[in-house]
C-alpha positions as CSV (number, residue, x, y, z in Angstrom):
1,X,-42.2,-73.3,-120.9
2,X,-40.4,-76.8,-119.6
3,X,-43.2,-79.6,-118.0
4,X,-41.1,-79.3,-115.2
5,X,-42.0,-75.5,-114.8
6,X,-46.0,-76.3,-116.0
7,X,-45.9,-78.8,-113.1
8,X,-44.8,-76.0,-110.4
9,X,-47.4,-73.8,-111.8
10,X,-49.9,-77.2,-111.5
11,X,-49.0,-77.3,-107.7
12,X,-49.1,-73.8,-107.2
13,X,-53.1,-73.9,-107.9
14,X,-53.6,-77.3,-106.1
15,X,-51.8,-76.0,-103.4
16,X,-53.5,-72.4,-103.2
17,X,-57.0,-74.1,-103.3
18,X,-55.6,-76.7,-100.3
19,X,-54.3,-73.8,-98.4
20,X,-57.5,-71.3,-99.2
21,X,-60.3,-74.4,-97.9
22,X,-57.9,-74.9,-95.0
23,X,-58.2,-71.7,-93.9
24,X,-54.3,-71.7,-93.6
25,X,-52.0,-68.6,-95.0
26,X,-48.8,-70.6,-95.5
27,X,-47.2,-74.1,-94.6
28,X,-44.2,-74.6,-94.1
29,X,-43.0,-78.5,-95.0
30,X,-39.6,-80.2,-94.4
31,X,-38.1,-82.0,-96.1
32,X,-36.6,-84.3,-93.2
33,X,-33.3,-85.9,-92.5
34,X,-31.5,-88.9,-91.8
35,X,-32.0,-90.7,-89.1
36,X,-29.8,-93.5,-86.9
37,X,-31.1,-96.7,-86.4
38,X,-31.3,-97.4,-82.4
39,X,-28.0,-96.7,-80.9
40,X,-26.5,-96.7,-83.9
41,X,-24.6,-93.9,-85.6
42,X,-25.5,-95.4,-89.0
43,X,-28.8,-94.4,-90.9
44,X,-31.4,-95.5,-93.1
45,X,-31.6,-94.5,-96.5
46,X,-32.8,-91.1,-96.1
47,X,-36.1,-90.3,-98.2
48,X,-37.5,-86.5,-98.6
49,X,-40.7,-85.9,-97.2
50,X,-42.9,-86.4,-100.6
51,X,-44.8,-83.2,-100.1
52,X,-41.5,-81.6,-100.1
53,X,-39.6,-83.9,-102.9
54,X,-43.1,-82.7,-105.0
55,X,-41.8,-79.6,-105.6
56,X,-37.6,-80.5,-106.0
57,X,-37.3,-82.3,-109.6
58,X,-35.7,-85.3,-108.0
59,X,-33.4,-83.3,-105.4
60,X,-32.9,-84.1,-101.9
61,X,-32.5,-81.6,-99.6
62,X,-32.2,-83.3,-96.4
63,X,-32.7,-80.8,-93.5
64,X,-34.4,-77.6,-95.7
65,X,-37.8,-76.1,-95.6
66,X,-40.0,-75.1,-98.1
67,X,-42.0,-72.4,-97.8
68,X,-46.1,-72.2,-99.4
69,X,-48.0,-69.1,-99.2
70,X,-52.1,-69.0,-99.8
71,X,-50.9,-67.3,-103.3
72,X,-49.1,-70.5,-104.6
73,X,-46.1,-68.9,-104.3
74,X,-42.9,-71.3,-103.1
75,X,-39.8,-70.2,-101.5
76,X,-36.6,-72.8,-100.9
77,X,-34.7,-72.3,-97.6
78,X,-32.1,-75.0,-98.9
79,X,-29.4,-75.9,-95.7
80,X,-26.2,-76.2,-97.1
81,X,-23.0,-76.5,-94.2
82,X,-19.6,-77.3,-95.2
83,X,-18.6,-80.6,-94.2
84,X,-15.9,-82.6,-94.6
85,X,-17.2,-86.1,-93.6
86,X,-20.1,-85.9,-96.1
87,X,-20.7,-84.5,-99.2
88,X,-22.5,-81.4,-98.8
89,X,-26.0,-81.5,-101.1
90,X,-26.4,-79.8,-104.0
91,X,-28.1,-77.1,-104.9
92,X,-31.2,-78.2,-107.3
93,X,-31.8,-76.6,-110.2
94,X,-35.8,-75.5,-110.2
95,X,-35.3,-73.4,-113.4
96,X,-36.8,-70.3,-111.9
97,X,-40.1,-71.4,-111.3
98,X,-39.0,-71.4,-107.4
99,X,-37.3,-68.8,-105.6
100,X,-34.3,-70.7,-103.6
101,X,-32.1,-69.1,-100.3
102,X,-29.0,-70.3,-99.2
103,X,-28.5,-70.9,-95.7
104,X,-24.7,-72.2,-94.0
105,X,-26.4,-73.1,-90.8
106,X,-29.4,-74.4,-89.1
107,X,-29.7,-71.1,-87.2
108,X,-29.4,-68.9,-90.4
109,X,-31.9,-71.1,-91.7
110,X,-34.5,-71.2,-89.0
111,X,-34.3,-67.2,-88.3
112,X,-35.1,-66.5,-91.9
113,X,-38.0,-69.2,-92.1
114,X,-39.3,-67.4,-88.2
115,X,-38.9,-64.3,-90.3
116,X,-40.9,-65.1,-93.2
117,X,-43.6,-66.3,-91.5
118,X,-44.3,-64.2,-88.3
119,X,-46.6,-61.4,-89.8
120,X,-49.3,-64.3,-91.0
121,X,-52.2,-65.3,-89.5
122,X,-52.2,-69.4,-89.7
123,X,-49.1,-71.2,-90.6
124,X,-49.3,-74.7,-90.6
125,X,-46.6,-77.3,-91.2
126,X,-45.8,-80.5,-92.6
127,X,-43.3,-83.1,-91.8
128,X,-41.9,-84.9,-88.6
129,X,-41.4,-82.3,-86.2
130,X,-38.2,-83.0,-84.2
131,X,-35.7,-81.6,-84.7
132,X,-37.1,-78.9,-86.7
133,X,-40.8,-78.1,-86.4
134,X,-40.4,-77.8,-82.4
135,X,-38.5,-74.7,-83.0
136,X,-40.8,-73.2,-85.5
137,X,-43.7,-70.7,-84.7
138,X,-46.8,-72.7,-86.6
139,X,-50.1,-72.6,-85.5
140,X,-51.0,-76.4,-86.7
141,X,-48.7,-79.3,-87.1
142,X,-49.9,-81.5,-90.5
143,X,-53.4,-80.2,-90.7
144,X,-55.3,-82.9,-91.4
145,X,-58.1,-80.7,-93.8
146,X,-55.2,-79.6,-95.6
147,X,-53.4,-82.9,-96.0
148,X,-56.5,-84.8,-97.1
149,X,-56.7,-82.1,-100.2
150,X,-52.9,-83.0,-100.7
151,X,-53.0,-86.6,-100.7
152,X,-55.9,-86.6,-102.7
153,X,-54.8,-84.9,-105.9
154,X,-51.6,-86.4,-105.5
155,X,-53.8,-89.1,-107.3
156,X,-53.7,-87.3,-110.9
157,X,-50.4,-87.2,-111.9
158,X,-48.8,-83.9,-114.2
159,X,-47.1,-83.9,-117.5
160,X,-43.9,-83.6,-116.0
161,X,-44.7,-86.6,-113.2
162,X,-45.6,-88.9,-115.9
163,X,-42.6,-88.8,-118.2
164,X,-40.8,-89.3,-114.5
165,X,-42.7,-92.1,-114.5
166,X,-42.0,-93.5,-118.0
167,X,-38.4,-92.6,-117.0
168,X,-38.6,-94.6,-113.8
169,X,-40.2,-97.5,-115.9
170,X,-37.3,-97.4,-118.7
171,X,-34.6,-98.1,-116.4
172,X,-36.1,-100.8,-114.2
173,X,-36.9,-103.0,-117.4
174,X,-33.7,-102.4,-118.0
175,X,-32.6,-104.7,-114.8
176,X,-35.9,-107.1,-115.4
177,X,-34.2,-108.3,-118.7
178,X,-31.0,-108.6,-117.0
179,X,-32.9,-110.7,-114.7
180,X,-34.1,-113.1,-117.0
181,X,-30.6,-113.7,-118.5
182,X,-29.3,-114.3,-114.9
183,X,-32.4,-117.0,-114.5
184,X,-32.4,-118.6,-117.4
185,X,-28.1,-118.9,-117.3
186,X,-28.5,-120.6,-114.0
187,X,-28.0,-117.8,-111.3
188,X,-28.9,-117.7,-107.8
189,X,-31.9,-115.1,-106.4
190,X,-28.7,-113.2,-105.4
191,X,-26.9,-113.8,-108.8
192,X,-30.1,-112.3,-110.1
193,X,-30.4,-109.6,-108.2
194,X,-27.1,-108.2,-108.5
195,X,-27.6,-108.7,-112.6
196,X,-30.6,-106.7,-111.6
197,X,-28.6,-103.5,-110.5
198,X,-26.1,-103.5,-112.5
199,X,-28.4,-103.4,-115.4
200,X,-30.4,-100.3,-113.9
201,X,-27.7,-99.0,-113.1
202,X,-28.7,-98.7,-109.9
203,X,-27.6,-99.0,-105.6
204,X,-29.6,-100.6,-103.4
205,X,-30.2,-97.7,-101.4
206,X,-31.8,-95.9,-104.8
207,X,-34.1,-98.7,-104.9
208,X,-37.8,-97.7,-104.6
209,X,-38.6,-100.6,-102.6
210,X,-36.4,-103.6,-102.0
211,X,-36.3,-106.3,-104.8
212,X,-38.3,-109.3,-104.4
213,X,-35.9,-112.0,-106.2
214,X,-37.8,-115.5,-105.7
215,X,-36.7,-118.7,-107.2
216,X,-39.3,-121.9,-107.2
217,X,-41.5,-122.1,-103.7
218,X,-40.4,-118.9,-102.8
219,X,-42.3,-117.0,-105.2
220,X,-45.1,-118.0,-102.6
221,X,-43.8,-115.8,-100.0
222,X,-45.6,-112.1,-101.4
223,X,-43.2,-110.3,-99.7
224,X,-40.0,-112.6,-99.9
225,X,-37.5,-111.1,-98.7
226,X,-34.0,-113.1,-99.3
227,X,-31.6,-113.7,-101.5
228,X,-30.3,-117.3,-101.4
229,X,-26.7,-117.5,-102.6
230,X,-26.6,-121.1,-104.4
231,X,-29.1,-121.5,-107.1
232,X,-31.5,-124.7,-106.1
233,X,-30.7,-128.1,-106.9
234,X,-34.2,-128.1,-109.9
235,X,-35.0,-124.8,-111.3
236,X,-38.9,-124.3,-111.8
237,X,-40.1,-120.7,-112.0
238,X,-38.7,-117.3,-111.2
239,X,-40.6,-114.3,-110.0
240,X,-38.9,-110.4,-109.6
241,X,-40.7,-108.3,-108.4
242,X,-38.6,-104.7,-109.1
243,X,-38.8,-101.5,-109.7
244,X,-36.4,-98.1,-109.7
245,X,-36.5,-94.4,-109.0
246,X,-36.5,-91.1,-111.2
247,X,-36.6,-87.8,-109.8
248,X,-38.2,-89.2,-107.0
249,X,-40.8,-91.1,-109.2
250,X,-41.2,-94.6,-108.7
251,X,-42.1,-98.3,-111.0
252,X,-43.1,-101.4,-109.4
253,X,-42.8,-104.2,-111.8
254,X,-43.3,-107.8,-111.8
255,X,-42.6,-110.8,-113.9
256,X,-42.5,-114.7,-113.6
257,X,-41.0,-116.7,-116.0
258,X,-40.9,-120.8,-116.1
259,X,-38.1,-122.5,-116.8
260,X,-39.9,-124.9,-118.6
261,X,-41.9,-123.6,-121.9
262,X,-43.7,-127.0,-122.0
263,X,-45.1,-127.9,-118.1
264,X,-48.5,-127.0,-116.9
265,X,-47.1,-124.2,-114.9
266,X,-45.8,-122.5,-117.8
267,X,-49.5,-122.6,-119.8
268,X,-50.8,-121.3,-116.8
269,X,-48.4,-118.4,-116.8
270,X,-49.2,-117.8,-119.6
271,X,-53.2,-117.3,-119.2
272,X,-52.1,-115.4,-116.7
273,X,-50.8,-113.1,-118.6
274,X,-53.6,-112.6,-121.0
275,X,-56.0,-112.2,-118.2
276,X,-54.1,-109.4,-116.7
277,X,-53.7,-107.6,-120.2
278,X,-57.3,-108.0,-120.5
279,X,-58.2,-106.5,-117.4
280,X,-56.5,-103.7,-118.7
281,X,-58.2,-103.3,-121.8
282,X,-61.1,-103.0,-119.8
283,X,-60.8,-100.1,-117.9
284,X,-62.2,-96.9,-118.0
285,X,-62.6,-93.6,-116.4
286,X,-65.6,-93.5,-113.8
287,X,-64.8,-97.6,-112.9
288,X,-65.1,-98.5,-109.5
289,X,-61.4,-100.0,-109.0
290,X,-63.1,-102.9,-105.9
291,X,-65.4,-103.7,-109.3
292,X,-61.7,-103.9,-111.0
293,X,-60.2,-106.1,-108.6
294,X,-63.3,-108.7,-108.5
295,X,-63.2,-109.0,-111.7
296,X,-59.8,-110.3,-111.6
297,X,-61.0,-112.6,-109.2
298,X,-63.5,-113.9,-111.5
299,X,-60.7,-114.4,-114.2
300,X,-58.7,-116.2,-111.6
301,X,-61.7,-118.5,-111.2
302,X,-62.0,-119.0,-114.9
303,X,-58.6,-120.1,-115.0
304,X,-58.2,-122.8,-111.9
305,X,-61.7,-124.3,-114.0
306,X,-59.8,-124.3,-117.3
307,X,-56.6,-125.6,-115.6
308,X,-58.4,-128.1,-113.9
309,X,-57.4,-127.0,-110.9
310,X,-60.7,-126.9,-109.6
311,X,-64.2,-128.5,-110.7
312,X,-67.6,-126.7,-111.1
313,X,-68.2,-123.3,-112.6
314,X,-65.4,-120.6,-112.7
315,X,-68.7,-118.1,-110.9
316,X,-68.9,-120.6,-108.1
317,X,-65.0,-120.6,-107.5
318,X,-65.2,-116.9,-107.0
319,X,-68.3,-116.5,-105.3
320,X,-67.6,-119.5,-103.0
321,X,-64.3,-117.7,-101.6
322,X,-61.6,-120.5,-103.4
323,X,-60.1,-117.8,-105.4
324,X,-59.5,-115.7,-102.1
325,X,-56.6,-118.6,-101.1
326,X,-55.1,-118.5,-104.7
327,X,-55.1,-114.3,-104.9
328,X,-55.2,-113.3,-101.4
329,X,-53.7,-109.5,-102.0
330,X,-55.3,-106.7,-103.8
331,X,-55.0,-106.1,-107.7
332,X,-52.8,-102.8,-107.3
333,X,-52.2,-99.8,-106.0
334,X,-51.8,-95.8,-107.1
335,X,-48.0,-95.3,-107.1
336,X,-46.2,-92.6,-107.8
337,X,-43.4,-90.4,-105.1
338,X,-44.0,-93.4,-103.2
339,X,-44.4,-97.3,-104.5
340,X,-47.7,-97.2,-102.4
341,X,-48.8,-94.0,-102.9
342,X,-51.0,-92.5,-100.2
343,X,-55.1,-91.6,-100.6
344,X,-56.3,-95.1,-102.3
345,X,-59.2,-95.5,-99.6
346,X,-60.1,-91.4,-100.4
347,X,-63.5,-90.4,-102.2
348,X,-63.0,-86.7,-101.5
349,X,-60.4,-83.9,-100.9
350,X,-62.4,-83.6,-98.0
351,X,-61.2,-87.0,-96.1
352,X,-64.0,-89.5,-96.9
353,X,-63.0,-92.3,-97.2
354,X,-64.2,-96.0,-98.7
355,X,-62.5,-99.0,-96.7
356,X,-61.8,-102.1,-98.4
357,X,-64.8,-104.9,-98.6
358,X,-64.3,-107.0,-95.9
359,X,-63.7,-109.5,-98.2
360,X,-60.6,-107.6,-99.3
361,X,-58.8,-106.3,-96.5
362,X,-55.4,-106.3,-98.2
363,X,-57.3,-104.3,-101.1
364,X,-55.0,-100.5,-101.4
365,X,-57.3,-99.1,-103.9
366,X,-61.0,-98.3,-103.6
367,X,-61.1,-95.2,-105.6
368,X,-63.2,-94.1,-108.6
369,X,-61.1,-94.1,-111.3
370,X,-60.7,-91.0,-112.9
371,X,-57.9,-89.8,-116.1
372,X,-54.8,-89.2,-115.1
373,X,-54.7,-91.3,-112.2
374,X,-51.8,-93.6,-112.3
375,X,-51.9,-97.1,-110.7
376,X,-50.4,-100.8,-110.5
377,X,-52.7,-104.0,-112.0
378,X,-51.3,-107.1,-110.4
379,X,-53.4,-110.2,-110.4
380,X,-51.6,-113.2,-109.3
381,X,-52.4,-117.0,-108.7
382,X,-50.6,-118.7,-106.0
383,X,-50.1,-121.8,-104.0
384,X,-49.0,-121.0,-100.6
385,X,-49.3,-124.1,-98.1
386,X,-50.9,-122.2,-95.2
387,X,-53.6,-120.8,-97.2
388,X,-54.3,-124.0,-99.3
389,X,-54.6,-125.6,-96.3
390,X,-57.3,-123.4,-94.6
391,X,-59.2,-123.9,-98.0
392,X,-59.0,-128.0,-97.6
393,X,-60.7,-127.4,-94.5
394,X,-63.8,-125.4,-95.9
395,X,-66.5,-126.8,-97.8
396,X,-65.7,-125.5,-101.0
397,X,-62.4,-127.3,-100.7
398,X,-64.2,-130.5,-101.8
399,X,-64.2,-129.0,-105.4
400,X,-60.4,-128.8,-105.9
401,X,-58.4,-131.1,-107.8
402,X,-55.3,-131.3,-104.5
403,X,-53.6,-133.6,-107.1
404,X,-53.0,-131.2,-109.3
405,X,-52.8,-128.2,-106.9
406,X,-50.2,-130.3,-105.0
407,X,-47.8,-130.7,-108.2
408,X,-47.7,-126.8,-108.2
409,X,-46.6,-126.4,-105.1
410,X,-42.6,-126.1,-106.1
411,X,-43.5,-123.0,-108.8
412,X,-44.6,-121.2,-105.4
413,X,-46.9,-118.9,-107.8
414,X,-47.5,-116.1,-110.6
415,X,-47.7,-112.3,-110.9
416,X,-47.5,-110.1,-113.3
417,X,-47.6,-106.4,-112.6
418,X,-47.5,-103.1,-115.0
419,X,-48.1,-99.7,-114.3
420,X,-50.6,-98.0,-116.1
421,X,-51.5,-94.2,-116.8
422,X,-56.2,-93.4,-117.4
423,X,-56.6,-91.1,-120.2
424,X,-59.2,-89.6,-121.7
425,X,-58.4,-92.0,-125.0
426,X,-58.2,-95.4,-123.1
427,X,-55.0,-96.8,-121.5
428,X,-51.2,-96.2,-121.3
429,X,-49.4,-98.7,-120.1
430,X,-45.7,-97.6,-118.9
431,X,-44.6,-101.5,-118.4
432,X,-45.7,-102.8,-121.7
433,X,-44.3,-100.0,-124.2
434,X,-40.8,-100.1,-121.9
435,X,-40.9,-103.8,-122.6
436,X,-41.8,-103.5,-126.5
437,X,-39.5,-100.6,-127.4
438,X,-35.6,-101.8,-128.8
């Protein structure tokens, strides 16, 4: 039996259990379709709904239905019209573990889903419901009680989901070493980012989220979002934060490099560094991942005492809030069909949830760890002017060295981010063995 055909049979029971709790005797999900931007007759790339692409070994289907009875069993209405402006999808190959019908119209299509469904009690449905779900007889449109259950065991990833993953993670290091080359031979962010795709062999539009390419200061921007053309007059530091796509299974990687191997920023890089593979080390099933994520913090305070960034105890920089303006984001995230995958607040299939300390409010994950959960660890340390500022202001401000602060301000700031898998033995970590292997 193939892990892809144990993973069917994996959401079959998840999926029967969801259904049976919600009281529901089949769902119907879609698996969505492009859409135009605002009078436009050009669209997005399109994404599959990911309770649909769940099921599809990496196929998109855009505009089929999936059918889910309360006995696990999964039918594909796949929509498949001639055309002669696109190319028409293709049919996936699900190895027999689904049934699959082929439909040459939306009518064909809808009539045999109507059909298929009209002698049950409850059908619910998932997915945006225009076009589609308007014409469709369901009872209740994304149950909430039945999409809490979903999106939280979404969390433990299958056998099958994992060597996606490892998949995923092979091809984007791939483009990070490209990267490096590009950096350290003098290329621009969008020098870089090109050697980037070419390397994982990958369009833009494949992309699981869109490259962040920062050269110097602008590896203080999180989210940067450009890609300057001319490489800047004094290269300092270089951070990419990209990732790539496998059967609908995503990586999100980062790295920062100096350009230097001898300046401050570069020893602080690399402590960085430690402290993040240390963090890993540390974690174990039954962890509370906010307990995680403070502790980075407190490694982040170690480090600005040790790099003299800051005076006083490394315990006072963390509990006095300076470590907030020099890691102002969350340590990571579960990831998986989506970069951000959904249900890191969740404490139950039932919908409780556990917000974010107030502290924390960019914090993604507040889960209990648990094996087979698979998630990002990102600490960073950065020096972004608005944020420095505020902290000049505050009392605590009186306790960092600005001097040396100041002379940091052109690296813009560090992150270094892997994705790692719990087990029951300790931890795998996807970024690290891509990076290690030949």
């Amino acid at each position: 039996m193939s892990a892809f055909t144990d993973h069917v049979r994996e959401l079959q029971s998840r999926w029967t259990q969801a259904l049976t709790a919600a009281r529901i005797d089949a769902v119907v999900v879609a698996a969505g379709q492009p859409k135009p931007y605002f009078l436009d007759d050009q669209s997005p790339p399109y994404r599959a709904n990911p309770h649909f692409a769940q099921w599809m070994g990496g196929a998109e289907c855009p505009q089929s239905l999936l059918l889910v009875t309360d006995d696990g069993r999964a039918r594909l209405f796949f929509h498949q019209v001639e055309d002669y402006w696109h190319q028409p999808p293709v049919q996936p190959e699900l190895e027999g573990a689904i049934d699959i019908e082929v439909h040459g119209s939306s009518e064909s299509l809808m009539n045999a889903v109507t059909k298929a469904v009209e002698r049950r009690n409850r059908t619910a449905f998932i997915g945006e419901t225009e076009p589609t779900g308007s014409n469709l007889p369901f009872d209740d449109l994304n149950p909430p009680l039945l999409l809490n259950a979903l999106h939280y065991g979404r969390a433990k990833k299958t056998a099958y989901e994992v060597a996606c993953m490892r998949e995923a993670t092979a091809i984007a290091v791939a483009g990070h070493r490209a990267a490096e080359i590009a950096f350290r031979s003098g290329g621009s962010e969008y020098d870089i980012h090109q050697a980037y795709l070419t390397a994982s062999r990958q369009t833009e539009s494949e992309l699981p989220y869109s490259n962040i390419v920062a050269l110097n200061a602008h590896a203080g921007v999180l989210h940067y979002q450009h890609y300057d053309r001319e490489p800047p007059a004094v290269r300092s530091s270089f951070l990419i934060d990209a990732g790539a796509r496998y059967k609908g299974y995503a990586a999100d990687i980062t790295r920062t490099y100096a350009h230097e191997s001898t300046d401050p920023f570069a020893a602080l890089l690399h402590d960085v560094d430690q402290a993040q593979q240390a963090l890993i080390a540390s974690i174990r099933p039954g962890m509370s991942y906010v307990a995680l994520h403070e502790q980075a913090h407190r490694a982040i305070g170690r480090l600005l005492v040790d790099h003299a960034l800051v005076s006083g105890s490394a315990e006072a920089a963390f509990e006095e809030g300076i470590t907030d303006a020099f890691l102002p984001h969350g340590l990571g995230h579960l990831i998986g069909l989506q970069t951000h995958d959904v249900a890191g607040h969740m404490t139950s299939a039932e919908g409780g949830t556990r917000a974010p300390p107030a502290r924390y409010p960019a914090l993604r994950l507040t889960r209990t760890i648990e094996t087979g959960h698979v998630f990002t660890i990102e600490p960073g340390l950065y020096f972004i002017p608005m944020l420095l500022r505020e902290l000049r202001k505050a009392p605590a401000g009186k306790r960092v060295n600005w001097p040396n602060v100041e002379s940091l301000l052109g690296y813009g700031g560090i992150r270094i981010e892997d994705n790692v898998l719990v087990t029951d033995d300790g931890i795998e970590n996807f970024t690290r063995d891509a990076f290690s292997s030949e």
